[in-house]
C-alpha positions in Angstrom: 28.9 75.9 81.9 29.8 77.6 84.9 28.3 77.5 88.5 26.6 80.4 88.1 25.8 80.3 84.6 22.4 79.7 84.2 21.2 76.3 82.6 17.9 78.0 81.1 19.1 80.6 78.4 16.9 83.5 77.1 17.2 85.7 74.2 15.3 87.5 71.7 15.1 87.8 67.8 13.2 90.4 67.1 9.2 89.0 67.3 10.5 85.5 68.7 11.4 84.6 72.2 13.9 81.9 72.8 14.7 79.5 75.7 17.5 76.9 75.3 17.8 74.8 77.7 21.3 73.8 78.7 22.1 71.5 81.5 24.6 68.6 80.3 24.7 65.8 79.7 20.8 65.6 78.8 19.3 68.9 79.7 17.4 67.3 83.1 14.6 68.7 84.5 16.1 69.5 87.8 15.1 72.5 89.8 17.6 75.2 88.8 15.8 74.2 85.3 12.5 74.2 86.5 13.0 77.4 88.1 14.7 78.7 84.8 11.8 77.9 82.6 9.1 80.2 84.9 11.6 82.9 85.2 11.7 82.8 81.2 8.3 82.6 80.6 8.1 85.5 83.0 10.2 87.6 81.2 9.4 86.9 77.7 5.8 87.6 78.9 6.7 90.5 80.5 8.5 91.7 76.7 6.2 93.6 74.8 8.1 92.7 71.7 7.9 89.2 71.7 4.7 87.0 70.1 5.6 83.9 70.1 8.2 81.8 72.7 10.1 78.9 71.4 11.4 75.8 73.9 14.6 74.0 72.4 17.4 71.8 74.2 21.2 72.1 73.3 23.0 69.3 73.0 21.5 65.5 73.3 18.0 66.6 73.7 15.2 68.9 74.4 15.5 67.0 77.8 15.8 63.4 78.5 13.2 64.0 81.6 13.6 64.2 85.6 17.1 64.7 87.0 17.8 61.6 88.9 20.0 62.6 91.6 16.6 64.0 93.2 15.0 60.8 93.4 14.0 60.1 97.0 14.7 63.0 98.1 12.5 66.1 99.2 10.8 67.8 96.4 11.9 71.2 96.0 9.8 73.8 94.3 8.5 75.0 91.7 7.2 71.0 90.9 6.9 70.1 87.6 3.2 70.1 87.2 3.1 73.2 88.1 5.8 74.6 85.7 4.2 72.7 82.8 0.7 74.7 83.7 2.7 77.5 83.3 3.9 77.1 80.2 0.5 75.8 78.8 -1.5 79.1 80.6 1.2 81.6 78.5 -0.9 84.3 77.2 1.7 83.9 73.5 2.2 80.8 71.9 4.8 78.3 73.1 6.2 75.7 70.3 8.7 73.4 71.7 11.3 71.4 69.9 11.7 68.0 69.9 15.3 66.1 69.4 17.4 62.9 70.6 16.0 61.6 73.6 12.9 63.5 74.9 11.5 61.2 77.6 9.6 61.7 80.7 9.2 65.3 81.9 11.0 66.2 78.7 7.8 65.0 76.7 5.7 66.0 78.9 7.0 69.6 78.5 6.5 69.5 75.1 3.0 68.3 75.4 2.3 71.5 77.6 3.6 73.5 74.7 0.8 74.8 71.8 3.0 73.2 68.9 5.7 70.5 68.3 8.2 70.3 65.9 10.3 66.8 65.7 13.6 66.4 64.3 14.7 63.3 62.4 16.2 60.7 64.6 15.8 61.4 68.0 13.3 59.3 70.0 10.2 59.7 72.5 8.5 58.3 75.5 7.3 58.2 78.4 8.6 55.7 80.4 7.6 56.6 83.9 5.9 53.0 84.5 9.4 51.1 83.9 10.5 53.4 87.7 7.5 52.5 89.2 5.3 55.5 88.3 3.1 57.0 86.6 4.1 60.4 84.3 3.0 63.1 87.1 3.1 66.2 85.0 0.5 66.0 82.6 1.5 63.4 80.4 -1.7 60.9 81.0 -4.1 63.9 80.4 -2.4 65.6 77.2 -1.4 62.8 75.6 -4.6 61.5 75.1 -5.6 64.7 73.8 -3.3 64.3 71.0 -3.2 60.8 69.7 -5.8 57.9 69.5 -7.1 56.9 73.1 -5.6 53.3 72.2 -2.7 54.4 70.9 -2.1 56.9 74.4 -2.9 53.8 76.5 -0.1 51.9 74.7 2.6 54.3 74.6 2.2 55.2 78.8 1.0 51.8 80.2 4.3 50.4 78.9 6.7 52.9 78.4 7.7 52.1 74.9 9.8 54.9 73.1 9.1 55.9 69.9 10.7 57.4 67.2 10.1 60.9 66.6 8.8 59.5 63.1 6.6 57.5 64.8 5.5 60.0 67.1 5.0 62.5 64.1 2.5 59.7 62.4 0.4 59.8 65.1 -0.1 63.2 66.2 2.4 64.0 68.9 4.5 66.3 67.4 2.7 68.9 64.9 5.2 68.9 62.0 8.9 67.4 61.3 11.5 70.2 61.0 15.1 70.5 59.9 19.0 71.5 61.0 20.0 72.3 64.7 17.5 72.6 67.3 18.2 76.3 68.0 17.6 76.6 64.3 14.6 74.6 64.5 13.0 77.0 67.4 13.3 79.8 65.3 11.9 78.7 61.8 9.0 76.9 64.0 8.6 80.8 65.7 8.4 82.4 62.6 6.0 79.9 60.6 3.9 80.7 63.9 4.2 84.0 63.1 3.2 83.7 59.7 0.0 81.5 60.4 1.7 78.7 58.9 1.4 76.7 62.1 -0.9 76.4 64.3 -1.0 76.2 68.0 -3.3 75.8 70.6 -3.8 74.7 74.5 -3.1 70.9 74.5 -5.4 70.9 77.5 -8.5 72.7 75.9 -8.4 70.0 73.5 -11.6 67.2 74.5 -11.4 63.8 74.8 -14.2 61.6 73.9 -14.5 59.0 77.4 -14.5 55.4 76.4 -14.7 53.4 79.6 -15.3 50.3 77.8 -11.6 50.7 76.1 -10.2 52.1 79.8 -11.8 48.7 81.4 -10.2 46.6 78.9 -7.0 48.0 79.3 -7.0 47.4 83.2 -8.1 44.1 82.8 -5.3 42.8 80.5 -3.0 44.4 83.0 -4.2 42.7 86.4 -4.0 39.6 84.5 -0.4 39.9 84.2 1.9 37.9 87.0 2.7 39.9 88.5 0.0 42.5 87.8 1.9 46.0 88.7 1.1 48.9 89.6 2.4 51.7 87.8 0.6 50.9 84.3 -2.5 50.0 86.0 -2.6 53.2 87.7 -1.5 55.1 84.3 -4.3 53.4 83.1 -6.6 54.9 85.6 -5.2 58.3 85.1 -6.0 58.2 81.3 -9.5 57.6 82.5 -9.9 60.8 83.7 -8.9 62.4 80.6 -12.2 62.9 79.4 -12.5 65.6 82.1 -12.0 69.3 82.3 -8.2 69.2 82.6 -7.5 70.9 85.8 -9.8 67.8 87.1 -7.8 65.3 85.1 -4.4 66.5 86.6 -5.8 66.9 90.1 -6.9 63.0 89.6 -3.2 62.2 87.9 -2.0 63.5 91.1 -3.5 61.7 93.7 -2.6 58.6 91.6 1.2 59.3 91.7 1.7 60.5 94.8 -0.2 56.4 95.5 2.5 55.3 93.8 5.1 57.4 95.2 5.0 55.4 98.5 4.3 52.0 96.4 7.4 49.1 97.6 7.1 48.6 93.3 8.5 52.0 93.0 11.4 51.9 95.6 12.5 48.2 93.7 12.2 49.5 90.4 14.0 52.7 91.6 17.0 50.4 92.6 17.4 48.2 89.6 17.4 51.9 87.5 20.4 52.9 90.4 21.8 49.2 90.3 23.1 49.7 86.9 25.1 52.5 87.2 26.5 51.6 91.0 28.1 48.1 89.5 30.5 50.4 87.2 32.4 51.6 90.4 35.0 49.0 90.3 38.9 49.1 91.8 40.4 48.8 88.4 38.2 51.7 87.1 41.3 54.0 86.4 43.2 51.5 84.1 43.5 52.1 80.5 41.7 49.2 78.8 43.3 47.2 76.2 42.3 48.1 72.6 40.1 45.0 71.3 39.9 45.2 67.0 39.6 42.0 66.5 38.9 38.6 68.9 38.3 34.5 68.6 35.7 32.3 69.7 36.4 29.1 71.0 33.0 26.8 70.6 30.6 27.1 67.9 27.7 25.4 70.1 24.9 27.6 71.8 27.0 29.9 74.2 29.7 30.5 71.5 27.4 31.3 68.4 25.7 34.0 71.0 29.2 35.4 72.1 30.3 35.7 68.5 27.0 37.3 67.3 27.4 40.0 70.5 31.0 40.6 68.7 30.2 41.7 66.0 27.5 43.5 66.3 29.5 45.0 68.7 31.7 46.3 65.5 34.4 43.4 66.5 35.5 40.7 63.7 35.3 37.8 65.0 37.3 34.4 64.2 35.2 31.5 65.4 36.8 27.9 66.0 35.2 24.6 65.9 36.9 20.8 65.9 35.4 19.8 62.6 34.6 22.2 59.7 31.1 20.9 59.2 30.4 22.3 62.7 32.5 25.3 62.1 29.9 25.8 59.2 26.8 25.2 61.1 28.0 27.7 63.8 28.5 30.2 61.1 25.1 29.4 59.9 23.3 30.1 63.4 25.3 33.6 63.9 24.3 34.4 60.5 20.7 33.7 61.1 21.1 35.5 64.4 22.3 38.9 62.7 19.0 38.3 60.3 16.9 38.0 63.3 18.4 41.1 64.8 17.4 43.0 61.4 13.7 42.2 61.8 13.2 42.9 64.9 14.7 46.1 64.3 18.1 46.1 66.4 20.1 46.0 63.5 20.1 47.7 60.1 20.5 45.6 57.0 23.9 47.6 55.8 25.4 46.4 59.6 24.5 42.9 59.7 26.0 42.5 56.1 29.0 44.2 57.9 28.9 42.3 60.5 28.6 38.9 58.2 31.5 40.2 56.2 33.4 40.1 59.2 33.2 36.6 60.6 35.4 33.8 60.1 34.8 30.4 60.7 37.4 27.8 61.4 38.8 24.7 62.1 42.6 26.1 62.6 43.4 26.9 67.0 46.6 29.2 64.7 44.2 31.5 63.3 43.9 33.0 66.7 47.7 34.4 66.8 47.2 37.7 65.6 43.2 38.5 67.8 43.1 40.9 70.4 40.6 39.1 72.9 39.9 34.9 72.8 36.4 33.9 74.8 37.0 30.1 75.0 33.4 28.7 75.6 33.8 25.1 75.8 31.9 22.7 77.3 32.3 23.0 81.0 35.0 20.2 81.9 38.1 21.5 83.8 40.6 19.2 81.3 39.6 20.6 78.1 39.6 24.0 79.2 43.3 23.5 80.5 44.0 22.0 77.3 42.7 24.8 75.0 44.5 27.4 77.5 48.2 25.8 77.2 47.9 25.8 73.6 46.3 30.0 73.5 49.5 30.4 75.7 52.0 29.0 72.8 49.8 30.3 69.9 48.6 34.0 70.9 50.3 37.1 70.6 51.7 38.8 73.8 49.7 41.0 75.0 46.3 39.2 73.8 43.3 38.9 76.4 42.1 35.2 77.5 38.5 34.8 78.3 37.1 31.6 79.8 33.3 31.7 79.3 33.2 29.3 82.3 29.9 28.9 84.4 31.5 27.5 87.4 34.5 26.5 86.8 38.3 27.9 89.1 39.6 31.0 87.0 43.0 30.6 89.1 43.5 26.8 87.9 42.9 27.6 84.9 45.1 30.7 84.5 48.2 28.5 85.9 48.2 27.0 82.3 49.5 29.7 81.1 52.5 32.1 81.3 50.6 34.8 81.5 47.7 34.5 84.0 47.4 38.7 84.6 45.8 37.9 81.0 43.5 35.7 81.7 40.2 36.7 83.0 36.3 34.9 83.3 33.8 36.6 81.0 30.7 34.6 82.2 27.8 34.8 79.4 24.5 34.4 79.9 22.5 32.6 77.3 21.4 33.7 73.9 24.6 35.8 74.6 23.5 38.0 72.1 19.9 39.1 73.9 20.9 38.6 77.7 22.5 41.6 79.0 24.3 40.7 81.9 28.2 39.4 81.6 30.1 38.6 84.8 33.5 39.5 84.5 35.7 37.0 87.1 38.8 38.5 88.5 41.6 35.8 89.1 44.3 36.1 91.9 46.6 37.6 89.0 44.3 39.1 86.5 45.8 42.9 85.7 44.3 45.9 86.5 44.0 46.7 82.5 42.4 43.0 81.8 39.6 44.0 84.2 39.1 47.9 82.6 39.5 45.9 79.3 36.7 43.6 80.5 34.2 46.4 81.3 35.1 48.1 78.1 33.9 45.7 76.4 31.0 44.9 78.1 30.1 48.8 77.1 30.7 48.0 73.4 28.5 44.9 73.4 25.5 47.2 75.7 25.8 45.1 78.6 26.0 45.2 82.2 29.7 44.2 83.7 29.8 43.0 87.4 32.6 42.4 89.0 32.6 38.9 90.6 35.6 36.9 92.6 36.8 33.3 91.9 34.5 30.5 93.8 32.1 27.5 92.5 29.2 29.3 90.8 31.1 32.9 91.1 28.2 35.3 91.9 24.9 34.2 90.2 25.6 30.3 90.1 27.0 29.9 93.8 23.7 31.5 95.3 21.7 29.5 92.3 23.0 26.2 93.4 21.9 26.9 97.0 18.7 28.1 96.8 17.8 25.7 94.2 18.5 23.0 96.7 15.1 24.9 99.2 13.1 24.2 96.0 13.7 20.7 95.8 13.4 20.1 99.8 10.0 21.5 99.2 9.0 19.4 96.4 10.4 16.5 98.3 8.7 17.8 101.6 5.1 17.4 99.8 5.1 20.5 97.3 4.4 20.0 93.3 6.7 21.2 91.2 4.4 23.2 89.1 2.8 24.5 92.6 6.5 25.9 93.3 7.1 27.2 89.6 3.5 29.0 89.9 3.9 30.7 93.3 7.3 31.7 92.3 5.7 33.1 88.9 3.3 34.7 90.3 5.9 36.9 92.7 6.9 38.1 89.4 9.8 35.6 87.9 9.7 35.2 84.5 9.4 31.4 85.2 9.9 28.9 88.1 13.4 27.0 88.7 11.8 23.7 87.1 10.8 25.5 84.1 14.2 27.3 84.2 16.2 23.7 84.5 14.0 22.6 81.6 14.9 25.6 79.5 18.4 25.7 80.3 19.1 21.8 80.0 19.2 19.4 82.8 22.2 17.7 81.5 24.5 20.5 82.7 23.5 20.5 86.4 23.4 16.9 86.2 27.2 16.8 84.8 28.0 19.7 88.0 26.4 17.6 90.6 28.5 14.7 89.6 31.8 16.8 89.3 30.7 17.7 93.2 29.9 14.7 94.3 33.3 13.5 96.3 33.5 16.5 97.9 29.5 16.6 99.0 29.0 16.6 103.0 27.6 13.2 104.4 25.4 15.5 106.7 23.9 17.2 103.7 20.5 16.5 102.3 20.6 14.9 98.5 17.7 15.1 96.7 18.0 12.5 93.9 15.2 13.4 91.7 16.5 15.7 89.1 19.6 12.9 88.8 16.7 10.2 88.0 15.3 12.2 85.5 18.3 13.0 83.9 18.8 9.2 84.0 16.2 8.6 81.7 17.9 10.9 79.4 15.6 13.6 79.8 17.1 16.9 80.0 14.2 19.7 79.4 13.0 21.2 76.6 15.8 20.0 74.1 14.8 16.3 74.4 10.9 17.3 74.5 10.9 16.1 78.7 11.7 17.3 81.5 10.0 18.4 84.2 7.3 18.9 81.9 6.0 17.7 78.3 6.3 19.9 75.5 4.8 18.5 72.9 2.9 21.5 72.2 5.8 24.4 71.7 4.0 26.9 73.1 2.4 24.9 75.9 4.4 23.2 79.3 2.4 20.3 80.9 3.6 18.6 84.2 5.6 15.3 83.6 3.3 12.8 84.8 6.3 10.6 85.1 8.3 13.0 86.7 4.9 13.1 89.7 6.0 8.9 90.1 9.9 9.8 90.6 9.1 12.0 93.0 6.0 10.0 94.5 8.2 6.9 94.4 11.7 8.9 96.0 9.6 10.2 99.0 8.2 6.3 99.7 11.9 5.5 100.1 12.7 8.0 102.0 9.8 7.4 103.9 8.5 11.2 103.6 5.0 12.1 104.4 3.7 14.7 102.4 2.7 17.9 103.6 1.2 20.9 102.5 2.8 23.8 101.7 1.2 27.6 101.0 2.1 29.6 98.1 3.5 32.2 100.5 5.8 29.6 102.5 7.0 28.7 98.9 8.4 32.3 98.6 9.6 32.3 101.6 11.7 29.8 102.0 12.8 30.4 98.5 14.1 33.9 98.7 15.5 33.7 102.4 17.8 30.9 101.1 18.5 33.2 97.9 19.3 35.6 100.2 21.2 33.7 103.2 23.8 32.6 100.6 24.1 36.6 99.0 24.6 37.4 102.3 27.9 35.3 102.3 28.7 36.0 99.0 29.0 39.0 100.2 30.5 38.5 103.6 33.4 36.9 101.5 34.4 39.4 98.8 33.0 37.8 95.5 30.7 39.7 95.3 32.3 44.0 96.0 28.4 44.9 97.6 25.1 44.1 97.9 23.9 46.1 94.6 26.3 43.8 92.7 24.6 40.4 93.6 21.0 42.4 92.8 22.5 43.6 89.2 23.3 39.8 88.5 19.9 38.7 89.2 18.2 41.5 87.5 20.3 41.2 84.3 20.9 37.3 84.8 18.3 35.5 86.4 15.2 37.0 86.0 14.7 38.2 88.9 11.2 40.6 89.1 12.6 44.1 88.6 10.2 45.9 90.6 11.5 43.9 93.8 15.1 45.1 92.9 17.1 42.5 93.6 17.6 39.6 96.3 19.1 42.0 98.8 17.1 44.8 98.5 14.1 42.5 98.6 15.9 41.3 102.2 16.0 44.7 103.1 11.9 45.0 102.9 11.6 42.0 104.7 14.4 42.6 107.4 17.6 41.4 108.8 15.6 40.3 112.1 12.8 38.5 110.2 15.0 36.6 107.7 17.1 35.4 110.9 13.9 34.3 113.0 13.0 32.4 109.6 16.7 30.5 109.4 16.3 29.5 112.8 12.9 28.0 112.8 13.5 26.3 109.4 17.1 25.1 111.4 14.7 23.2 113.8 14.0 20.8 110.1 17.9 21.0 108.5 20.4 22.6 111.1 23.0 21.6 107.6 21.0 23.8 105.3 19.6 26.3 107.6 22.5 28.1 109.5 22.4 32.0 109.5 24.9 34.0 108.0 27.2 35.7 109.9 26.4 39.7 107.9 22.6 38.7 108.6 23.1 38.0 112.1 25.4 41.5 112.4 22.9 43.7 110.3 20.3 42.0 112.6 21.9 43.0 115.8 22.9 46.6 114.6 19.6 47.5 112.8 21.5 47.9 109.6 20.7 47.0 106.0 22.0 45.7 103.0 21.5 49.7 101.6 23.8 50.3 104.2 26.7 48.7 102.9 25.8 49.8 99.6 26.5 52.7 100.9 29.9 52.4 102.7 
């Protein structure tokens, strides 16, 4: 399409009027478009030949929803809700099309229309709430005009997409059609024509009230940690469905233009932004490697993940273990990992019997000579993984890409095993590999250009989000982890519960507290880290023993049934009570008296040590910007998505606060409280971390 080639097209077939929409890659709703649409209703209006308009999209979709390069910035006119009333006021009939991926605005254009035709395959929603929002143009008024109030509650309070199937089930779309969109438009015109389908004004339609249900709704939803409040204001919005409609969308309004200004929005707007910013990368113009076919080193927890990710990533996959009983019960996992996928609908039956087909499980290091990409994903011991690489440099065909699954462990040292270390690169899993989507691709001193495009290739193939991290202890997410998680237990030493610390830090919106994290991921392989550490651990810093005293006892979490906390109930935690006497009986020899600490200092102190060792992170180069330590918390850690990220979290807060916080908690541990040099610099400057982001 060219500059001035318009991205609304118009044309007539004799009775029908036609608009295609046509703005690549997924027809947007941006304002050229928005524009296009009322100057075509305009004219087909205006055309005394035409009885009936018909809305389709070329390409992807009818539209995918609101163009994204104008969030934040000023809206430019005609608004959306305004074009939508348009095209629900048109004197003739409007039917609207609906294909591929018809979210947001997209949806909500089609709900403005008199009639919908699906086509088979394509999906809907309206996921507004996921950025922070509410759907602004209509969508919490017509919607519920359409489908069950329940089911219009559902669909908008948590942004689920549907498939068009689905969507025809309920009500949404008036009929199913058939063939190309354009195609589509027209047999949907002309059964309009022929009285064959009906249409009417989605808005004229009534909506019995039923406050009891809307009540309900909001009530489930402010119980939620942490209750947002985007779905609780959709759920407001829907209330008002049961009025005239030009009252119903006045109401709509006022309730997203609340949430407009809301901090949820901005956050939520950021982790949307944050994936996409982490694929600008200096090895982005490399040709990646071509991977058909890779091993797995490690049939244990991490390597039955990786392999599952493989192939159902389309990659056969050779899987090695040290004894072929454990070979076989690794291939027994993945297997029931590909059935798992299948029911909860991510895979089809045809591909995980694919997928099966192509998985090999053995015993022999040799069967590796001929693979494309290795992930070795060993236990985390520095000898065995130089071990296994010396023998991948002997066995594996030039050319091959080496992958250490490592958690913490030096990409360089382990590299120098090998002949070839511009081949060897960290592809840090997070676990179930298969489900989590974030993969931290390490870059060593030597790793090629190509190695790292390779990396991010494959990260594409597998859906999940590549950031690029440097060589260090930890890399990106496990260096800043092991700091901050050090603020947690001076706070539990200081006088704070754990459970108090895991609930405050719940409530703020993790999925679950560091104690309940350390349960869930295994005590055992901090423990083994901490004692790797140990001779090179500053006398001046503060050692909390606890955690080392647990593990002692030869409780490591959830795996032996203790922890932190009991679970003898699976779906239950309860607080350790002997856990409460190790760390009553650690502060009487330390000679610590209690004291109290607020739910709010919790967080506090928490995130500004999160944040004060991002900030070096950064500072140093591991980590290319800001946005790429926020990606790896999102997609990684759990952090709350509608605070979007560590650093744009810091960035509410600001660089001035979190330094006057360092400094006063400095006054307790000048060791572990020293201010980062980028904090101090954005203080004194009045910069931010969006800033940089930005440079």
């Amino acid at each position: 399409m060219s500059q001035n080639e318009s991205p609304v097209k118009v044309e007539t077939q004799g009775e029908i009027g036609l608009i295609g929409l046509n703005n690549p890659p997924v027809n947007a709703l941006g304002a050229a478009v928005r524009q296009g649409l009322v100057d075509a209703i305009a004219q087909l209006t205006k055309d005394a030949s035409v009885r009936v308009i018909a809305i389709y999209g070329e390409g992807r979709a009818l539209s995918a929803g609101a163009d994204i390069r104008e969030f934040g910035k000023t809206p430019i006119e005609p608004s959306l809700p305004d074009v939508l009333n348009i095209v629900e006021a048109s004197e003739k009939p409007v039917v609207a099309v609906v294909h591929g991926t018809t979210f947001g605005g997209g949806l909500e254009l089609a709900l403005a229309s008199h009639a919908r035709i699906g086509l088979p395959g394509g999906r809907v929603g309206l996921p507004e709430v996921t950025l922070g929002i509410l759907p602004g143009a209509g969508g919490t008024q017509r919607l519920p005009r359409l489908i069950p109030l329940q089911n219009a509650i559902e669909i908008i309070s948590t942004g689920r997409h549907l498939p068009i199937s689905e969507a025809h089930e309920l009500g949404i779309l008036d009929r199913m059609g058939e063939g190309q969109p354009r195609e589509a438009a027209l047999a949907a015109a002309q059964a309009v024509l022929a009285g064959e389908l009906k249409t009417r004004r989605t808005g004229e339609i009534s909506v019995t009230p039923d406050s009891a249900m809307i009540d309900a709704a909001l009530e489930k939803l402010r119980s939620r940690r942490p209750a947002l409040e985007a779905p609780i204001k959709a759920v407001q919005a829907i209330g008002h469905a049961g009025k005239p409609i030009a009252e119903g969308l006045q109401a709509e309004r006022a309730l997203f233009m609340e949430l407009m200004a809301s901090p949820d929005r901005q956050g939520l707007i950021h982790a949307f932004n944050a994936e996409r910013a982490v694929k600008h990368i200096p090895e982005a113009g490399a040709v990646p490697r071509e991977i058909a076919s890779a091993g797995v080193i490690g049939g244990g927890t991490m390597g039955v993940g990786i392999a599952t990710a493989l192939l159902t990533a389309g990659i056969p996959v050779t899987l090695v273990e040290m004894a072929q009983d454990r070979a076989d019960a690794a291939k027994t996992a993945i297997t029931r990992n590909l059935d798992g996928a299948v029911k909860r609908g991510k895979l089809s039956a045809e591909a995980r019997d694919k997928a099966a087909a192509a998985l090999t499980a053995t015993t022999e290091l040799e069967s590796l000579a001929q693979v494309d990409l290795v992930i070795e994903a060993v236990f985390e011991d520095i000898g065995v993984k130089k071990e296994i690489f010396g023998k991948l440099d002997r066995i594996c065909k030039a050319g091959a890409v080496l992958g250490t699954n490592t958690s913490y462990l030096d990409v360089n040292d382990i590299a120098a095993m090998t002949s070839r270390p511009q081949d060897v690169i960290g592809l840090h899993f997070f676990s179930p590999a298969h489900v989590m989507r974030l993969l931290e691709v390490v870059v060593g001193d030597k790793t090629a250009p190509e190695i790292v495009a390779t990396a991010w290739a494959l990260a594409a193939r597998m859906k999940k989000v590549a950031v690029r991290s440097g060589v260090c202890d930890g890399f990106i997410g496990n260096r800043i982890l092991a700091h901050y998680r050090k603020a947690a237990d001076y706070m539990m030493l200081d006088g704070a519960s754990f459970e108090q610390i895991d609930h405050a830090l719940e409530d703020f919106g993790f999925a679950m507290g560091p104690f309940a994290v350390a349960d869930l991921a295994g005590m055992d392989i901090g423990w083994a880290t901490r004692k790797r550490k140990a001779p090179t651990r500053p006398p001046e810093e503060r050692y909390v023993r606890i955690a080392d005293r647990i593990c002692e006892q030869g409780w490591f979490g959830r795996k032996t049934g203790k922890g932190y906390y009991l679970y003898d109930d699976p779906g239950n935690r309860t607080p350790n009570p002997d856990v409460v006497k190790i760390v009553e009986s650690e502060r009487a020899e330390q000679g610590i008296a209690p004291r109290e600490f607020s739910d709010e200092d919790i967080v506090a102190r928490y995130m500004t040590a999160m944040i004060s060792e991002a900030a070096r992170v950064v500072r140093e180069g591991i980590a290319q910007r800001p946005v790429d330590v926020d990606a790896v918390f999102l997609f990684g850690y759990g952090f709350p998505r509608h605070r979007g990220g560590p650093l744009n979290y810091a960035d509410q807060i600001g660089a001035m606060e979190l330094v006057r916080r360092i400094e006063e908690y400095a006054k307790e541990d000048p060791h572990y409280w020293q201010v980062p040099a980028l904090l101090r610099e954005l203080a004194e400057t009045g910069r931010s971390f969006a800033d940089l982001n930005r440079e």
